[in-house]
MINU-944608 format. One line per field, with one value per residue: residue number from 0; residue in three letters; x, y, z of N, C-alpha, C, O, CB in turn. Coordinates in pm, whole numbers, plus 50000, padded with zeros to 5 digits. Each point is the difference from the previous one (the first is absolute). Glycine has a CB too. Layout:
BEGIN
n: NUM / ...
res: ala / ...
n.c1: X / ...
n.c2: Y / ...
n.c3: Z / ...
ca.c1: X / ...
ca.c2: Y / ...
ca.c3: Z / ...
c.c1: X / ...
c.c2: Y / ...
c.c3: Z / ...
o.c1: X / ...
o.c2: Y / ...
o.c3: Z / ...
cb.c1: X / ...
cb.c2: Y / ...
cb.c3: Z / ...
//
This chain:
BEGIN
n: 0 / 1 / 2 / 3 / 4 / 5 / 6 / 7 / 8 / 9 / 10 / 11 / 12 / 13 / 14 / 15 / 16 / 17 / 18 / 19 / 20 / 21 / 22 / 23 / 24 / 25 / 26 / 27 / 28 / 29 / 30 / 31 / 32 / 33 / 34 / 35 / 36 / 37 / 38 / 39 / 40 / 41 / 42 / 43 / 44 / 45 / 46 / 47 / 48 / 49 / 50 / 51 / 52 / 53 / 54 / 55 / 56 / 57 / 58 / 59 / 60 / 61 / 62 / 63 / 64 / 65 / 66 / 67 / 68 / 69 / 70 / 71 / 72 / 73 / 74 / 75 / 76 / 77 / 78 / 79 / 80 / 81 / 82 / 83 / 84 / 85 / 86 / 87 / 88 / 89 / 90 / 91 / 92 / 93 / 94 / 95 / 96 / 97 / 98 / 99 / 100 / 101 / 102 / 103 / 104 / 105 / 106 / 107 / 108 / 109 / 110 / 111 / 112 / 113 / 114 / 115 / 116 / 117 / 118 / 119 / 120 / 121 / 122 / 123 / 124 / 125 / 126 / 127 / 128 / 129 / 130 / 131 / 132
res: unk / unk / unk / unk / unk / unk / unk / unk / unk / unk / unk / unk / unk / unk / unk / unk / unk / unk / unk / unk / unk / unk / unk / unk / unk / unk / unk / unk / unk / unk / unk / unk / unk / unk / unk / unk / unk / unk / unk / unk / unk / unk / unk / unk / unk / unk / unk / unk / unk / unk / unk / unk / unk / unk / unk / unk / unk / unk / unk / unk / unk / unk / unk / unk / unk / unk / unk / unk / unk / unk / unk / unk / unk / unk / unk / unk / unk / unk / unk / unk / unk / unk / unk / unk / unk / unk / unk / unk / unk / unk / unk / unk / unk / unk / unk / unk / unk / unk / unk / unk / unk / unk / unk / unk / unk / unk / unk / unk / unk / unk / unk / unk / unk / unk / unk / unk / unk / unk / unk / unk / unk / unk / unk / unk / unk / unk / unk / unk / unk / unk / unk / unk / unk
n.c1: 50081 / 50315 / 49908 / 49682 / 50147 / 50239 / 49724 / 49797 / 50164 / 50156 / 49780 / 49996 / 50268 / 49940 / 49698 / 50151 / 50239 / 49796 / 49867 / 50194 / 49928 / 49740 / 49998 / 50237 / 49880 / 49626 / 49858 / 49791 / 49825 / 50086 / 49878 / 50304 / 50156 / 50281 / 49824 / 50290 / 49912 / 50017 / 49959 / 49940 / 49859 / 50051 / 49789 / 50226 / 50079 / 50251 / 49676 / 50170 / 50281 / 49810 / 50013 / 50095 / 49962 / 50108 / 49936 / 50321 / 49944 / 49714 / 49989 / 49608 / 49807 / 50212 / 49757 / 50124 / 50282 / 49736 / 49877 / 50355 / 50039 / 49662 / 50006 / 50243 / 49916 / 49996 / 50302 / 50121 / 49942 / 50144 / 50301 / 50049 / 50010 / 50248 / 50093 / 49897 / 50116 / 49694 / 49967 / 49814 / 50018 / 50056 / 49783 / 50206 / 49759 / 50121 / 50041 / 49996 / 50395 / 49716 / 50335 / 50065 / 49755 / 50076 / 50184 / 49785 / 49741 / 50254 / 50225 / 49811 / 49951 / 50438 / 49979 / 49783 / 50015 / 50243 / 49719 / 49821 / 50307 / 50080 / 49622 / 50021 / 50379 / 50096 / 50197 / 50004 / 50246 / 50004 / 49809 / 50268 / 50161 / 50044 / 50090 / 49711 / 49960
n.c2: 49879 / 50141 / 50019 / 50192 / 50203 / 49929 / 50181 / 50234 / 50254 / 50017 / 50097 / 50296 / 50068 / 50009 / 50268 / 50282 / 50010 / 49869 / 50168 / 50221 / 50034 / 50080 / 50302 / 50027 / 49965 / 50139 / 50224 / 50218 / 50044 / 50408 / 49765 / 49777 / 50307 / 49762 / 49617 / 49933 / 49722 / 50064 / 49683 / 49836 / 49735 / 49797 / 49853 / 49823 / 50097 / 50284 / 50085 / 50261 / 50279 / 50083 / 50320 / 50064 / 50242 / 50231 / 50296 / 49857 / 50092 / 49872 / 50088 / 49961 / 49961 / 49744 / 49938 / 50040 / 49850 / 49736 / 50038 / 49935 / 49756 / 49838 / 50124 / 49866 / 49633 / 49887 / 50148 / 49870 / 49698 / 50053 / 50066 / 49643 / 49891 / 50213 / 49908 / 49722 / 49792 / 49952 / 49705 / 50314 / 50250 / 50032 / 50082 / 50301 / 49996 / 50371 / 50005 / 50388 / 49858 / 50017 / 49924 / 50230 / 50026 / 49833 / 50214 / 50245 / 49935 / 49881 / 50278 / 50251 / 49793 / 49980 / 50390 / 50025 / 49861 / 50154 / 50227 / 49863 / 49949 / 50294 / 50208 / 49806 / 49998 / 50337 / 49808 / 50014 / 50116 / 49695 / 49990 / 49903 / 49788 / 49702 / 49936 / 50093 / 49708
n.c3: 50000 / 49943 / 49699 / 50011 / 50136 / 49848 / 49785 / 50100 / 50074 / 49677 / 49924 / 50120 / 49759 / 49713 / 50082 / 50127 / 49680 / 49776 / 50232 / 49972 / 49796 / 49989 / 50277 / 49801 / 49690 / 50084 / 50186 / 49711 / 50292 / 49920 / 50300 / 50025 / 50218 / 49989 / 50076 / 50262 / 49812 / 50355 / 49832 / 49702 / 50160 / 49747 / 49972 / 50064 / 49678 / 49824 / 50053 / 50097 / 49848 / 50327 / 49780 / 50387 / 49850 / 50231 / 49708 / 49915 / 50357 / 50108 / 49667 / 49986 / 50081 / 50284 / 49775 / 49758 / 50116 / 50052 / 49722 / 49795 / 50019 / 49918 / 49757 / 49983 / 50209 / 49771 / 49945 / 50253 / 49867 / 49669 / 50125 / 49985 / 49746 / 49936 / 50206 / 50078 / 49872 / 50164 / 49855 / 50147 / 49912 / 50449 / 49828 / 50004 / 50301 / 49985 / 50325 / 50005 / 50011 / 50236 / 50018 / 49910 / 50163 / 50314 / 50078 / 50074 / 50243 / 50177 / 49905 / 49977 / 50244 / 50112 / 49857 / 50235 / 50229 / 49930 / 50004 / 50182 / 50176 / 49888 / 50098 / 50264 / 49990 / 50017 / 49884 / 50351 / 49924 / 49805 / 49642 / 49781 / 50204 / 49706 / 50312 / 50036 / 49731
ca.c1: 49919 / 50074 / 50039 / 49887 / 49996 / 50121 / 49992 / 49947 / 50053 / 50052 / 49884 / 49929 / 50067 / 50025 / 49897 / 49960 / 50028 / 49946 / 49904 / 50113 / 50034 / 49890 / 49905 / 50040 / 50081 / 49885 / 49916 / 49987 / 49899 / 50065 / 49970 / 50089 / 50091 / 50129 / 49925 / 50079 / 49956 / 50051 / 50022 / 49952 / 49992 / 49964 / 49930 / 50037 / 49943 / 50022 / 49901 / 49929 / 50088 / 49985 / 50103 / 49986 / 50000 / 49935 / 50092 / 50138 / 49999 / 49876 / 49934 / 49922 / 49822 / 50040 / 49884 / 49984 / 50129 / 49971 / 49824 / 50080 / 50130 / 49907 / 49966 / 50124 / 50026 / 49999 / 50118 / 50125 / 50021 / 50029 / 50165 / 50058 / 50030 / 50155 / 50125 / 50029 / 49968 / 49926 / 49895 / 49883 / 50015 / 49873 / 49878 / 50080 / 49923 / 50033 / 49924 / 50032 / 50122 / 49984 / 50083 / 50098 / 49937 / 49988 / 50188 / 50074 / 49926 / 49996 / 50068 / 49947 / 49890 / 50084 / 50078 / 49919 / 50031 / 50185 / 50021 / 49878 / 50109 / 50132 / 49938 / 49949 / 50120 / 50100 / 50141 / 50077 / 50135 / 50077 / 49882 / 50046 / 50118 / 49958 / 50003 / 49884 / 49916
ca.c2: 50121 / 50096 / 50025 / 50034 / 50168 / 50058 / 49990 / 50071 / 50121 / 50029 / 50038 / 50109 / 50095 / 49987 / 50048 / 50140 / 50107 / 50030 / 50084 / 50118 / 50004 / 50041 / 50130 / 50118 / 49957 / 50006 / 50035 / 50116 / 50032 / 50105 / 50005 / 49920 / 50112 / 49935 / 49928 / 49895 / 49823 / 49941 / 49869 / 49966 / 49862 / 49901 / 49853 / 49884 / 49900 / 50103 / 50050 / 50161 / 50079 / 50090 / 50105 / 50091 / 50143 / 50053 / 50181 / 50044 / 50097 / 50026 / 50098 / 49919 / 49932 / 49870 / 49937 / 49995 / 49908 / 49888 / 49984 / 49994 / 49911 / 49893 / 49987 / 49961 / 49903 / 49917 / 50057 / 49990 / 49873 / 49981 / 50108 / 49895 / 49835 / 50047 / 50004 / 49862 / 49883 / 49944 / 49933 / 50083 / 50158 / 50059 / 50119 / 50065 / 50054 / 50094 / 50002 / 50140 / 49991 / 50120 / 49999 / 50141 / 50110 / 49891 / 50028 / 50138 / 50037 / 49926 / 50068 / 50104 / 50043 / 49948 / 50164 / 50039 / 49965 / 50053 / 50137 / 50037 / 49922 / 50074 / 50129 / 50004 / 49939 / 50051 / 49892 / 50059 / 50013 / 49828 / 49934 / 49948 / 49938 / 49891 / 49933 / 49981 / 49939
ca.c3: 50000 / 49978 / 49906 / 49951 / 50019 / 49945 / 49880 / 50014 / 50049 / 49862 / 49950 / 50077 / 49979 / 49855 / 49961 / 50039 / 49908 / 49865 / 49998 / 50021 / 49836 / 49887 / 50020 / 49992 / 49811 / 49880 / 50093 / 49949 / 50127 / 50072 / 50090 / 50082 / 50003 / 50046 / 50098 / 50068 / 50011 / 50125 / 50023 / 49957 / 50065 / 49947 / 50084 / 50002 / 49944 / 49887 / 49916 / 50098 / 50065 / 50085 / 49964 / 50076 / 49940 / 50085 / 49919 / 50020 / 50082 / 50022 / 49885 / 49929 / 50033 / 50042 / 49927 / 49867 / 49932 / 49989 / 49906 / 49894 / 49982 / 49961 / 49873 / 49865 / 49989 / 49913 / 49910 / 50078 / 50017 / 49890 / 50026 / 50124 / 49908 / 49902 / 50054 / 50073 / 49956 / 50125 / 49905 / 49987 / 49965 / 50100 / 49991 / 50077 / 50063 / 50077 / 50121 / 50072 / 50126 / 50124 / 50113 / 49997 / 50037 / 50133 / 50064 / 49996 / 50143 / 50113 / 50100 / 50047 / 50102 / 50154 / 50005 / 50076 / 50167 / 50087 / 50064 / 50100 / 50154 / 50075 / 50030 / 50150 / 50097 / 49943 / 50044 / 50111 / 49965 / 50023 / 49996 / 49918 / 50060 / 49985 / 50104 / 50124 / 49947
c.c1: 50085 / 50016 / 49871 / 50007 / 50082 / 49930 / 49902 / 50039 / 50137 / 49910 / 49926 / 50115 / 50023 / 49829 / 49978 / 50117 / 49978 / 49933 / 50063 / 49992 / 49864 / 49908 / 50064 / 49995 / 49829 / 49869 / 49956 / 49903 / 50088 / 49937 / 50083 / 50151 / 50117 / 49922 / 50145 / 49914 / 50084 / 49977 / 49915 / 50034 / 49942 / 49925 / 50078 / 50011 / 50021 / 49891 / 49995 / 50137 / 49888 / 50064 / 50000 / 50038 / 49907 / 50085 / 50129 / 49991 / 49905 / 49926 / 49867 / 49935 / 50043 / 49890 / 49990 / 50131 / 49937 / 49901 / 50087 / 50048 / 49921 / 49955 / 50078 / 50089 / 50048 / 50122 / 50100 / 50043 / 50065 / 50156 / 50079 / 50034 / 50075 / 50090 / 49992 / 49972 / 49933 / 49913 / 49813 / 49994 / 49906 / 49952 / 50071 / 49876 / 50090 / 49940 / 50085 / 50143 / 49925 / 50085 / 50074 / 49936 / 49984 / 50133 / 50013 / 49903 / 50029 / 50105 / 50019 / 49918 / 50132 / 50082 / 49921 / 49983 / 50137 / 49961 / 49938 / 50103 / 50065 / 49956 / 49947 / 50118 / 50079 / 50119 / 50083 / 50143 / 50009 / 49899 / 50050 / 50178 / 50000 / 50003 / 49898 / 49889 / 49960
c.c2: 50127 / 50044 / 50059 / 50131 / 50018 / 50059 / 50122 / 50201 / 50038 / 50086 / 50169 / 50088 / 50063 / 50106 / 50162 / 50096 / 50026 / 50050 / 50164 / 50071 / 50046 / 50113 / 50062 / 50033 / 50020 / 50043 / 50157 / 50054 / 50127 / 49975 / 49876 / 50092 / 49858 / 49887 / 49880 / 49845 / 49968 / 49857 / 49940 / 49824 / 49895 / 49906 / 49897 / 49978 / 50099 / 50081 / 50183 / 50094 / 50121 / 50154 / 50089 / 50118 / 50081 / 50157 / 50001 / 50121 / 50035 / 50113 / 49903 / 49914 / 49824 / 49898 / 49995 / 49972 / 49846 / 49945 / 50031 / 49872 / 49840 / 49975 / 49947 / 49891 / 49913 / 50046 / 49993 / 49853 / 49961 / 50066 / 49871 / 49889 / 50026 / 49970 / 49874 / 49889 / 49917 / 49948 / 50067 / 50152 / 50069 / 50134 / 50114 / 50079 / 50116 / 50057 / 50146 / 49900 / 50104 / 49997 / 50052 / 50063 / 49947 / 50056 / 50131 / 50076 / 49945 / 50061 / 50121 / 50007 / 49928 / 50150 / 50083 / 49973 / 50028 / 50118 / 50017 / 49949 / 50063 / 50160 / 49989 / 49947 / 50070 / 49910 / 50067 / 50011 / 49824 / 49924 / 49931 / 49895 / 49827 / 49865 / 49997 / 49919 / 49843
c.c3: 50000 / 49858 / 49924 / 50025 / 49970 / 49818 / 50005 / 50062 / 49934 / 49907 / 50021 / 49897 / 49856 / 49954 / 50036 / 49907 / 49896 / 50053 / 50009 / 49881 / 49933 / 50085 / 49931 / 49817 / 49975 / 50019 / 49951 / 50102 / 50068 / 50164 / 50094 / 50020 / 50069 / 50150 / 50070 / 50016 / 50090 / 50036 / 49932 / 50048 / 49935 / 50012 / 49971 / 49869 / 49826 / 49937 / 50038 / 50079 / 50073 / 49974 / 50134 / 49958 / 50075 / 49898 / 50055 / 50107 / 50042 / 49892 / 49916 / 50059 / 50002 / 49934 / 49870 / 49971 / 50046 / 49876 / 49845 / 49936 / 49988 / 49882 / 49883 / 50056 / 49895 / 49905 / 50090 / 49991 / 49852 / 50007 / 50078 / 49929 / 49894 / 50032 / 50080 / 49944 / 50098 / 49917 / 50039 / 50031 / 50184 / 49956 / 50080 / 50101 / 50099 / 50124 / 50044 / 50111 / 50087 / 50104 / 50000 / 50077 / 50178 / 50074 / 50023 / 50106 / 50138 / 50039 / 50046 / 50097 / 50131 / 49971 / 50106 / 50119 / 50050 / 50022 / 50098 / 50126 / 50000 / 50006 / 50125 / 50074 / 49975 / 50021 / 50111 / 49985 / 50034 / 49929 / 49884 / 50011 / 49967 / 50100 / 50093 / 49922 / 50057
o.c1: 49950 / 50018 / 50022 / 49986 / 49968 / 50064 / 50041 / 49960 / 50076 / 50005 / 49966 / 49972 / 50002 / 49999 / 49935 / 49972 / 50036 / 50061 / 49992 / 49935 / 49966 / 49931 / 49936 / 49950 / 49957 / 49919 / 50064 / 50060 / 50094 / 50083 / 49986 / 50079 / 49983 / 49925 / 50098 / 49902 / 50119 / 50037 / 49886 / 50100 / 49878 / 50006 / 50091 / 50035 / 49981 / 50028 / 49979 / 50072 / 49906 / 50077 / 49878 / 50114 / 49885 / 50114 / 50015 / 49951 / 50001 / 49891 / 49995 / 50026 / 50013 / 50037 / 49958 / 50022 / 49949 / 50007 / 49969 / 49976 / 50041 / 49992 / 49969 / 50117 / 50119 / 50047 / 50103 / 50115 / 50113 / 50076 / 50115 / 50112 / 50034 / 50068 / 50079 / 49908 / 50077 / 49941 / 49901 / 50077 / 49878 / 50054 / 50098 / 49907 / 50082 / 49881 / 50117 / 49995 / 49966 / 49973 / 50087 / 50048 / 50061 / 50008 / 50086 / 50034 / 49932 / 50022 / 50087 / 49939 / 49979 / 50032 / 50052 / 50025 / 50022 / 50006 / 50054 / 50052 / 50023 / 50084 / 49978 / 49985 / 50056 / 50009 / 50023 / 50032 / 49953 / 49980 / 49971 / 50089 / 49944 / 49934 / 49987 / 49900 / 49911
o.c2: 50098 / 50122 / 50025 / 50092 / 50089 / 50087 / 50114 / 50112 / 50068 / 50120 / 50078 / 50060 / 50121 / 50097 / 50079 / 50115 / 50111 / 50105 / 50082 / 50098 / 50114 / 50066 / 50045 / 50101 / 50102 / 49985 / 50088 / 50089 / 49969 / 50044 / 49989 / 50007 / 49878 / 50040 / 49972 / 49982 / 49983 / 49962 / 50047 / 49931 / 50000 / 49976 / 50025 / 49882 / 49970 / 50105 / 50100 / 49955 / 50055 / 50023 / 50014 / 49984 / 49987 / 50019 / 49960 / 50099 / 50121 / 50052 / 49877 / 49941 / 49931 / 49897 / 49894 / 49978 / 49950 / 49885 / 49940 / 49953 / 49902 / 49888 / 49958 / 49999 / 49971 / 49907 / 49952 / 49968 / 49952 / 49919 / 49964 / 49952 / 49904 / 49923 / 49912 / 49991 / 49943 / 50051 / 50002 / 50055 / 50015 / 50099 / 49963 / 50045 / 49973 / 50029 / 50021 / 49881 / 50109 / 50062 / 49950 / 50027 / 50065 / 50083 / 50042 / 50084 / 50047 / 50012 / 50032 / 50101 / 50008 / 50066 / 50032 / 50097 / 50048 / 50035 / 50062 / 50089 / 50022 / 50089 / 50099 / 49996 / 49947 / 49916 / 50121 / 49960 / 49919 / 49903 / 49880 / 49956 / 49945 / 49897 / 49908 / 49976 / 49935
o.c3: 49944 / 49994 / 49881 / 49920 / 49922 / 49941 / 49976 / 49969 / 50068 / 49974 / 49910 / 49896 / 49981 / 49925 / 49931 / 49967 / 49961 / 49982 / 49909 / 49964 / 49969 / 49922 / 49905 / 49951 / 49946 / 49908 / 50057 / 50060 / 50073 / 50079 / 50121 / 49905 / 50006 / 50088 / 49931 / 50072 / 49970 / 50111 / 50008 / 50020 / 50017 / 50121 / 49921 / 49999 / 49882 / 49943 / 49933 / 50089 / 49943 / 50094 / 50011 / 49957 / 50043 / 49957 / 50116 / 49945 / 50025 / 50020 / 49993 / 50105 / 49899 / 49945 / 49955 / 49881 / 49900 / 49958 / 49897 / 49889 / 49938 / 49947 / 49889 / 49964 / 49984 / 49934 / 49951 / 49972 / 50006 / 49945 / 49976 / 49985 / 49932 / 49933 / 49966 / 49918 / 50077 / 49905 / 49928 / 50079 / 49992 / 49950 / 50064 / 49933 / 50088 / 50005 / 49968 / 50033 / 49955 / 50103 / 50071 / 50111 / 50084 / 50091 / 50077 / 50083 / 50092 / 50120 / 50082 / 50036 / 50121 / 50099 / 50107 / 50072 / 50111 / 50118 / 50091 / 50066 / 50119 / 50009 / 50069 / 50122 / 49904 / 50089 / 49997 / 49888 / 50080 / 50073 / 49995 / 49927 / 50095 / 49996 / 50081 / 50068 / 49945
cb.c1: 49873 / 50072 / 50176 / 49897 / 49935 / 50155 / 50019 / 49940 / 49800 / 50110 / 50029 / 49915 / 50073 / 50187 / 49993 / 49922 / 50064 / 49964 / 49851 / 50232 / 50221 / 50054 / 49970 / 50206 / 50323 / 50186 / 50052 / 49997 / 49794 / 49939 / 49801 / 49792 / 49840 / 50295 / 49598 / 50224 / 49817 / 49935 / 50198 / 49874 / 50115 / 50125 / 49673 / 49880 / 49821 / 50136 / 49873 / 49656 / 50330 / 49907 / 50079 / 49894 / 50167 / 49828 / 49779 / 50129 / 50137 / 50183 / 50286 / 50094 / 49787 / 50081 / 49946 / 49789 / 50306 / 50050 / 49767 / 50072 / 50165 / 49957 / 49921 / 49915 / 49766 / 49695 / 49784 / 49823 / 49684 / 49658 / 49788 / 49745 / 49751 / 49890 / 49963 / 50059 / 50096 / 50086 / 50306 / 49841 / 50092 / 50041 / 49661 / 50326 / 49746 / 50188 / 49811 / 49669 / 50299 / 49811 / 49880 / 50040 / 49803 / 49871 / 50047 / 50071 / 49906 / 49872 / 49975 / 50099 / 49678 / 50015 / 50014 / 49917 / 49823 / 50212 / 49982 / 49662 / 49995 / 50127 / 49973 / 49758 / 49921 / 49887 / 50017 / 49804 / 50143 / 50137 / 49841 / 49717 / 50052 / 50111 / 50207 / 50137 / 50170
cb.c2: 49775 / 49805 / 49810 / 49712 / 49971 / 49705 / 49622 / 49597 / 49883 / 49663 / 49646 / 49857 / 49784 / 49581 / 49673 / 49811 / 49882 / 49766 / 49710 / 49783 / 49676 / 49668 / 49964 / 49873 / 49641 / 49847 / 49737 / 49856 / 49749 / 50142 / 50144 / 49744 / 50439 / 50230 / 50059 / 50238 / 49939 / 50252 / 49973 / 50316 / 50108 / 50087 / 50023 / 50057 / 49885 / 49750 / 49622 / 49880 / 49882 / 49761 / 49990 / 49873 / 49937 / 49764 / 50233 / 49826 / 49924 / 49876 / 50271 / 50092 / 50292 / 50197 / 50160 / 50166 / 50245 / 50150 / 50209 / 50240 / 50276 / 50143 / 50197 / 50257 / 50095 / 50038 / 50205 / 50226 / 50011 / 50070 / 50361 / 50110 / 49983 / 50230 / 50345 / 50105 / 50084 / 50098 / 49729 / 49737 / 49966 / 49788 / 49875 / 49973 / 49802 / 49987 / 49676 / 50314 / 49841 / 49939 / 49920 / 49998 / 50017 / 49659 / 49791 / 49920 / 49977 / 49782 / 49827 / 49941 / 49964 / 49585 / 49983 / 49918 / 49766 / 49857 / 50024 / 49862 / 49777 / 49731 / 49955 / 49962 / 49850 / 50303 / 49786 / 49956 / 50388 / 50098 / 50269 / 50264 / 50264 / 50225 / 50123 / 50272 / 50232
cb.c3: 50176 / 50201 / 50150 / 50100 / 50215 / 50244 / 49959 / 50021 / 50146 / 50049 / 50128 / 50417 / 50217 / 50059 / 50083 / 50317 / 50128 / 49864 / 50198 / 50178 / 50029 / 49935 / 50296 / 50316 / 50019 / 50019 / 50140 / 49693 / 49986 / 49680 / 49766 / 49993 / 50042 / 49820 / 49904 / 50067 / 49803 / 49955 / 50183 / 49825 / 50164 / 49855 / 50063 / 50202 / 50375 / 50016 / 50065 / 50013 / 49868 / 50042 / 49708 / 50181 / 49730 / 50335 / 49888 / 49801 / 49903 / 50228 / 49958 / 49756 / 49917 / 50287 / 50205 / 50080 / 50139 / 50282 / 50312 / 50207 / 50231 / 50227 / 50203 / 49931 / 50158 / 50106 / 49899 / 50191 / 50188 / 49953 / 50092 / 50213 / 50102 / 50013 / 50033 / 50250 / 49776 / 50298 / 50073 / 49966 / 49612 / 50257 / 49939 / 49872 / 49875 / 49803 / 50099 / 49973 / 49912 / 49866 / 49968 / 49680 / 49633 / 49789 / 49784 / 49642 / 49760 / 49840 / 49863 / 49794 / 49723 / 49934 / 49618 / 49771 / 49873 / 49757 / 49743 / 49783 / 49898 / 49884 / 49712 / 49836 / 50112 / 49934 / 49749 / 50242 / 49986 / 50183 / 50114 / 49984 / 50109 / 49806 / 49874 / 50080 / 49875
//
């Protein structure tokens, strides 16, 4: 079984940079602006890829890029069965990434409680001292 996922997670990798490629090269849709594919996940079996995509710098309508890139699947996939040699081609299904945005609120809100705790605890002399820790 090692040798399935080894493969597969070839597959993922090999798959998230043709796409890369073909958004960028063949992808005319002005409403698909600069975007990051943060992981692409395969099935057992090759039929079905998972695409994760999320806007390049949180720019642009995160929705109508997904509804885009859905729409031009079937060409991306056809782009794919060019370049790769896989006896099966997977369908491509595009999904929003929200775990940037997630990450970036979780750490505007522990940023937020540090300040609120060191507005009601002022630091005392020596506090940054790592030995009293």
């Amino acid at each position: 079984m090692p040798r399935e996922f080894a493969r597969a997670r070839r597959v993922e990798d090999q798959l998230q940079r043709l796409l890369v490629d073909l958004i960028r090269r063949e992808v005319k849709d002005p409403r698909v602006g600069p975007l990051t594919i943060t992981a692409v996940e395969v099935t057992n079996d090759f039929s079905h890829a998972r695409v994760f995509v999320t806007p390049f710098g949180g720019q642009g309508d995160a929705v109508k890029l997904v509804e885009c890139l859905q729409h031009a699947a079937g060409f991306l996939r056809s782009g794919i069965r060019k370049e790769l040699r896989l006896h099966t081609t997977p369908a491509l299904e595009f999904i929003l990434d929200e775990s940037i945005d997630r990450a970036a609120k979780v750490s505007a809100l522990i940023n937020e409680a540090v300040a609120e705790d060191r507005s009601h605890h002022p630091e005392e002399p020596g506090d940054d001292d790592p030995a009293r820790r």
